[in-house]
C-alpha positions as CSV (number, residue, x, y, z in Angstrom):
1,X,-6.0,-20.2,-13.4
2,X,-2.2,-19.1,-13.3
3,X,-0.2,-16.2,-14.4
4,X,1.6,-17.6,-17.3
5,X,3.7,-15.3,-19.9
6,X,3.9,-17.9,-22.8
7,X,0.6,-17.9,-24.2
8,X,0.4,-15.5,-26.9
9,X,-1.9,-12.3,-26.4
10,X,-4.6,-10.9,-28.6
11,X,-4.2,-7.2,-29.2
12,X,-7.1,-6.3,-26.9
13,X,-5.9,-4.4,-24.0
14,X,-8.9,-3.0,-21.8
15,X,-9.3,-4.9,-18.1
16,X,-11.5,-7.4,-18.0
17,X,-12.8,-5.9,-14.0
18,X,-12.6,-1.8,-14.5
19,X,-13.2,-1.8,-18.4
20,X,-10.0,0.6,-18.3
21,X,-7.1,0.8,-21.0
22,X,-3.9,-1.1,-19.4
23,X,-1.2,1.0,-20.3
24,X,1.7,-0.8,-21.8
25,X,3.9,-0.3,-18.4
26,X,1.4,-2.7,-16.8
27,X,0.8,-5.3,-18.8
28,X,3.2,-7.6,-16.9
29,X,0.0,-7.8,-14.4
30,X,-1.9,-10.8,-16.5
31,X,-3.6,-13.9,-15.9
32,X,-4.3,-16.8,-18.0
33,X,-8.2,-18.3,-18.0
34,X,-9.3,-20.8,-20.9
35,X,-6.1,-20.6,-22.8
36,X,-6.6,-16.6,-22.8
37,X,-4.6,-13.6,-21.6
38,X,-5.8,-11.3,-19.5
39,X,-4.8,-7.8,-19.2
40,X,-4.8,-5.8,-15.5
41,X,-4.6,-2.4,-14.5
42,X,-3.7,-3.2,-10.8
43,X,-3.0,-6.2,-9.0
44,X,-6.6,-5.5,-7.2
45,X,-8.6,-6.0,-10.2
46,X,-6.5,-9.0,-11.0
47,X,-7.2,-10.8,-7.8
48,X,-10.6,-10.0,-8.2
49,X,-11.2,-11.5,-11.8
50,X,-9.3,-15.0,-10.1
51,X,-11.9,-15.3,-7.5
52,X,-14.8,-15.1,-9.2
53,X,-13.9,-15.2,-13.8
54,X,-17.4,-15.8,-14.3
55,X,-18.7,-12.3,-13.1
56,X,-16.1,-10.8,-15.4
57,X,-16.6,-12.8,-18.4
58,X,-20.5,-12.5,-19.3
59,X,-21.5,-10.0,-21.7
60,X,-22.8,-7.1,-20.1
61,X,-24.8,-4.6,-22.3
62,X,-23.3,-1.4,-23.7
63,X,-24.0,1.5,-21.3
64,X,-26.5,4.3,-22.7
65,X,-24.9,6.9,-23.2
66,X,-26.2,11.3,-22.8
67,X,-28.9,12.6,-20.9
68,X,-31.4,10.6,-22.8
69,X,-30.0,7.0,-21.9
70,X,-29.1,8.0,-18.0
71,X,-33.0,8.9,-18.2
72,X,-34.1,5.6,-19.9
73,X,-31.7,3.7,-17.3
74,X,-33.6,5.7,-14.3
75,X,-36.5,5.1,-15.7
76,X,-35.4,1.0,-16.2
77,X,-34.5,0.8,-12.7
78,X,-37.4,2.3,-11.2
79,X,-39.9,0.5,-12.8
80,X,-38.3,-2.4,-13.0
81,X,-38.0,-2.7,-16.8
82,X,-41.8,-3.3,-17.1
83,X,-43.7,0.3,-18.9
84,X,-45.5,2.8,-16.4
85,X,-49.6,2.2,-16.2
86,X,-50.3,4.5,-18.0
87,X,-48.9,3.5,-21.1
88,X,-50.8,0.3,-21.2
């Protein structure tokens, strides 16, 4: 894993450890992983993603959005994804 500014980017601009858009005055902060740029908003989340790629990499699920998916998510976490007793 280096920093390396000759391996052409993809148009996809969001960081990799925040989720957040880079803005186009920081996309100097980049690192290279499997022959792919990476784009940073802050040096923090960069040297975060180069200890640990991995983390950063696997496909999380989309978050649930409104009232209704905070509720499911709750109700997910508190159960620990298995239906309440008295459903079944």
């Amino acid at each position: 894993m280096a920093t390396n500014n000759s391996i052409s980017s993809t148009n996809d601009t969001v960081d990799p450890v925040c989720q957040m858009k880079v803005p186009p005055g920081r996309k100097h902060i980049t690192v290279t992983h499997n022959r792919k740029r990476y784009y940073f908003c802050a040096e923090a989340c960069r040297k975060s993603f180069e200890e640990n790629p991995g983390k950063y990499l696997t496909s999380i699920p989309a978050k649930r959005k409104g009232l209704w998916g905070r509720y499911l998510e709750r109700l997910n976490k508190a159960t620990g994804g298995k239906p309440p007793s008295c459903c079944h």
